[in-house]
N, C-alpha and C positions, 0 to 999 in steps of 0.2 A: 616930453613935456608933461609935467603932473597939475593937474587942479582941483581947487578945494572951492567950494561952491554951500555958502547960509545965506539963508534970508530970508525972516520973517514974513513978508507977502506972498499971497500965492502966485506962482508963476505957470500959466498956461504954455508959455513960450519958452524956453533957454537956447540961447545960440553960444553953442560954443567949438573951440578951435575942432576939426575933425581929424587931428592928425596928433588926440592926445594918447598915452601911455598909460598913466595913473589919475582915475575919476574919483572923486571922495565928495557927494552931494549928502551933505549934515545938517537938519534940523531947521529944512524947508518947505513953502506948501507949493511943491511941484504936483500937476496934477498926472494919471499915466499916462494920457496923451502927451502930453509936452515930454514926460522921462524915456516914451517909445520914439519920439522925432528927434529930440536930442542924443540918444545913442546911433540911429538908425543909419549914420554916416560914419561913425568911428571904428574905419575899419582897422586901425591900429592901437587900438587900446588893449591894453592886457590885464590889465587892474581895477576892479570896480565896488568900489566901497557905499554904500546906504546906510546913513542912520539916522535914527529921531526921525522921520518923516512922518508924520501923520493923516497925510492926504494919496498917498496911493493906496491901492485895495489890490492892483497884480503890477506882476511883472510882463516887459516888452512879450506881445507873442513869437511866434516861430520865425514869420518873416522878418521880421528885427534882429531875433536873438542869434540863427543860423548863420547871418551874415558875419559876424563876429570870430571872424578866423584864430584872431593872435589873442583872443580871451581867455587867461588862464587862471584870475582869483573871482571871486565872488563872496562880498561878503555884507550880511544881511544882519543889521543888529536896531533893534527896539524899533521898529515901524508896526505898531500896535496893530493898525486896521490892515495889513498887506492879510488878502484873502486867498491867493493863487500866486505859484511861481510859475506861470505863465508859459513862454518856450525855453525854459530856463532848459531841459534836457535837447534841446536842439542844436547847445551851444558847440562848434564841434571837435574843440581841444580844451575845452575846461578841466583843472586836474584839481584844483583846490576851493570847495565850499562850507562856508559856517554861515547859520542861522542863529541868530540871538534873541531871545524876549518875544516872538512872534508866534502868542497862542492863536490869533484868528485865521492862521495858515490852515484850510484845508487841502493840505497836498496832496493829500494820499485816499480821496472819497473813491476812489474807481478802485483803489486795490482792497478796500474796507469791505467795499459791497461783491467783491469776487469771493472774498472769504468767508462772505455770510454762505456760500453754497456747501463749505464743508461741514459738517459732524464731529470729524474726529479734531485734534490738535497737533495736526499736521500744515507745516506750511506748501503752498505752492508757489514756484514761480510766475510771476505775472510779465507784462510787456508792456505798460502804462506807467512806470514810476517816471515822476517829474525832474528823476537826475540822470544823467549824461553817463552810461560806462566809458566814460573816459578819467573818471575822477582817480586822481590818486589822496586824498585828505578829506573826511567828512566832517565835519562838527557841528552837534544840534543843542542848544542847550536852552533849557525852557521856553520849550512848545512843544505842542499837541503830536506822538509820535505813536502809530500803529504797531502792530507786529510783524507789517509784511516790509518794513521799510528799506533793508535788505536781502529782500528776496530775489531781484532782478540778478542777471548776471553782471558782476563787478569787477573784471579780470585783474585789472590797476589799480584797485583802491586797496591802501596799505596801513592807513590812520585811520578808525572810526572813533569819535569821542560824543556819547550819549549822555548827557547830564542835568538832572533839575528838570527830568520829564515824564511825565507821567503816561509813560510806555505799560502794559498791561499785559500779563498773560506770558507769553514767549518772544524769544527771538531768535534769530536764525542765520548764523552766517556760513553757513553751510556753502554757498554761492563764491566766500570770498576768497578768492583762492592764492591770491596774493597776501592778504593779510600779516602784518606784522607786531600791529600796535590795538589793543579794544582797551578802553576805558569807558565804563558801565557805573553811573554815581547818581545818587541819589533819584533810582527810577525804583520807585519802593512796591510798583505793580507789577514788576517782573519779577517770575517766580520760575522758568525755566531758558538756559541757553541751548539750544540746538546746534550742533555742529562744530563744538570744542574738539572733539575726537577726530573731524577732519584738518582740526588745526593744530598739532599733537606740540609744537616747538614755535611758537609768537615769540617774539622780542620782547611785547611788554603785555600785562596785563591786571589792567585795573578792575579790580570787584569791589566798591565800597558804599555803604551806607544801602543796602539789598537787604532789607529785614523777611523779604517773601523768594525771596533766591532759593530754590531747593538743593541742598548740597547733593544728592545723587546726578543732578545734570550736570553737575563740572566734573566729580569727579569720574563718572563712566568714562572710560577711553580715553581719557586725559593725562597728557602727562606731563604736564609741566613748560616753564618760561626759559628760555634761554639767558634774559637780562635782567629784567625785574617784574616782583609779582607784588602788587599791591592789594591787601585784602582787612575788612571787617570783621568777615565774622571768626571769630576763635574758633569755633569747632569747625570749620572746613581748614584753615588752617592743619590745625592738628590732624585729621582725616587723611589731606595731603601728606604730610609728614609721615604717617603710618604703612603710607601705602610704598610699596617696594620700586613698583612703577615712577613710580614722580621724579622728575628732572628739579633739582633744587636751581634755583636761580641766582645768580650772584648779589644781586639786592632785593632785600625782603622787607618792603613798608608796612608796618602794622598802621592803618588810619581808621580814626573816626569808631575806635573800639569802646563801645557801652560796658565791656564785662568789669566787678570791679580789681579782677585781680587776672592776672596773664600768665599762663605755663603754659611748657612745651612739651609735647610728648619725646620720649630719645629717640630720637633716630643718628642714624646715620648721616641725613639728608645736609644736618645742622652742618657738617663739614665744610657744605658746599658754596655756604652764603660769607661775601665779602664785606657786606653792608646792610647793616640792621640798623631798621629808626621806626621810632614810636611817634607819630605826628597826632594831634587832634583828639586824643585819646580821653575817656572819662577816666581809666586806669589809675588804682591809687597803690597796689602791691606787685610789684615784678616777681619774676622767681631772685631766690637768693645768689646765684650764679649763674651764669650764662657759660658757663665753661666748655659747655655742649658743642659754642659756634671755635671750632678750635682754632680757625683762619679766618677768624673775625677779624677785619683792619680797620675799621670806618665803624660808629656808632651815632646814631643822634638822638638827639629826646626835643621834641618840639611843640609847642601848645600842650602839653603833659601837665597843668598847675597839682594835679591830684598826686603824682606820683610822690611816695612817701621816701623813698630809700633809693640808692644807687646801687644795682646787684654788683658782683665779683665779675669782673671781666677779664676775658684771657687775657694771656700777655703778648697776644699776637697785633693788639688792637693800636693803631699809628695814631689815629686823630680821633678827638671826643667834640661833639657841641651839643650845649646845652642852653634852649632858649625858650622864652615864654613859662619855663618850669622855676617857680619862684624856692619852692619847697628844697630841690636837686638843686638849686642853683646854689642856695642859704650851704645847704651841706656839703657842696665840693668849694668852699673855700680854704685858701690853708689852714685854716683854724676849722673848718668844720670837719663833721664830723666822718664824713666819706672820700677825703681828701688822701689819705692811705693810697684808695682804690684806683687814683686818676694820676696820681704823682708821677709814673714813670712814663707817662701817656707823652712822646712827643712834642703833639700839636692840642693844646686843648683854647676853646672859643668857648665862655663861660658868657652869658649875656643875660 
């Protein structure tokens, strides 16, 4: 049984079925007493959704939240004044949480204040984090995020996605040893990753919009994505590419790139990538040919308006899309002027 639960007055009280599945209470003034008594019987619920609330300040404590066996999502979006996630780590098969919009979240004041004891910029483990090692999926995006927030041990967490937060200093997943997926966007106070070198082959990883990112911390010991590498800054990019070490990935997103013109240093590595796309870019000059990506099959140009010209693409490449790029788009029609370049192209999606 799923239920969906608004209502503009505030409710002290919510009675509802105890034998539900999927809980979704949107855009109501529940106070936490009444959101602690209304959980505190459902012991078959597995799904629990919060949003808009404006009237709680935490979540259920420990004796509430432990009792919650078959509780496996948790998801927390714009409850502006939510101050504490309560016994939210007591939950004890929780595999998947996201936070959204919740800057007055102090979650992590005991691991802040253990960290005031070191000197150097080193992290340590702590044993107070408000999440569950049980999680296998984390996602925090804009709110208040420490540097210890992955310090606990995380045996099962395999997704972390950081975004829109103003994370400071370092980070450390040193702990996660599962890991397969990090995406890191738009935390412009992070300036070192810790613990890439024990991550040497992830599945995916996102680095973008990190203007205080120190390219020595990626690339020490690192060697690269297995499936896709998403990254901003050009010169690590290239850094990457020079180094003999590096595992090239099969899709390589350039996003969210400032510089106004993009080349690549030769390597070898260019061999290796299946799929190349320039999303979000200010970029207004590509190199003149791409010939370098020799088993290139897949290309895209997306939110690109700047890009001037369409390089020489091998002829290995099956599908082209070009979209949001007004400039690219004007030029691969059959009459324009780049249309030479994309004609033998299969599959092309011009929009």
């Amino acid at each position: 049984m799923n239920f969906i639960f608004r209502c503009n007055t505030r409710a002290n009280k919510l009675k509802l079925p105890s034998m539900l599945r999927i809980l979704h209470l949107g855009y109501c003034c529940i106070s936490d007493g009444a959101l602690s008594d209304c959980l505190r019987e459902m012991v078959t619920l597995e799904e629990l959704y919060l949003s808009g609330i404006m009237t709680i300040t935490t979540l259920p404590p420990i004796q509430v939240l432990e009792s919650l066996q078959s509780l496996r999502v948790v998801e927390i979006e714009q409850c502006w004044y939510l101050r504490s996630l309560g016994g939210l780590h007591a939950i004890p098969h929780l595999q998947c949480f996201l936070i959204v919009g919740c800057w007055c979240v102090d979650m992590f004041r005991k691991s802040l204040q253990q960290l005031d004891k070191f000197k150097q910029f080193v992290p340590t483990v702590t044993d107070n984090s408000p999440l569950p090692p049980t999680l296998l999926s984390l996602t925090i995006i804009s709110c208040v995020v420490p540097q210890a927030i992955l310090n606990n041990n995380f045996p099962f967490l395999q997704d972390v996605e950081i975004k829109n937060c103003n994370l400071q200093g370092f980070l450390s997943i040193r702990q996660l040893t599962s890991l397969k997926s990090l995406v890191l966007n738009n935390c412009r106070g992070l300036r070192v990753i810790q613990g890439l070198e024990s991550r040497p082959f992830i599945n995916e990883l996102e680095l973008l919009q990190l203007p205080n990112l120190s390219v020595e911390s990626v690339l020490e010991s690192w060697q690269g994505c297995r499936q896709q590498l998403s990254i901003s800054s050009l010169e690590m990019l290239n850094k990457l590419l020079s180094s003999q070490d590096f595992f090239a990935p099969r899709v390589l997103c350039i996003e969210y790139c400032e510089e106004k013109e993009i080349s690549f240093e030769k390597s070898d590595h260019l061999q290796s990538i299946k799929t190349l796309a320039f999303l979000n870019c200010k970029t207004q000059y590509l190199p003149i040919t791409l010939s370098g990506f020799s088993t290139l099959e897949y290309i895209e140009f997306d939110g690109c308006p700047k890009i001037s010209r369409l390089p020489e693409l091998p002829g290995s490449v099956q599908t082209i899309t070009i979209s949001g790029c007004p400039v690219l788009r004007e030029r691969c029609q059959p009459n324009g002027v780049d249309w030479h370049k994309i004609q033998c192209i299969p599959d092309r999606v011009i929009e």
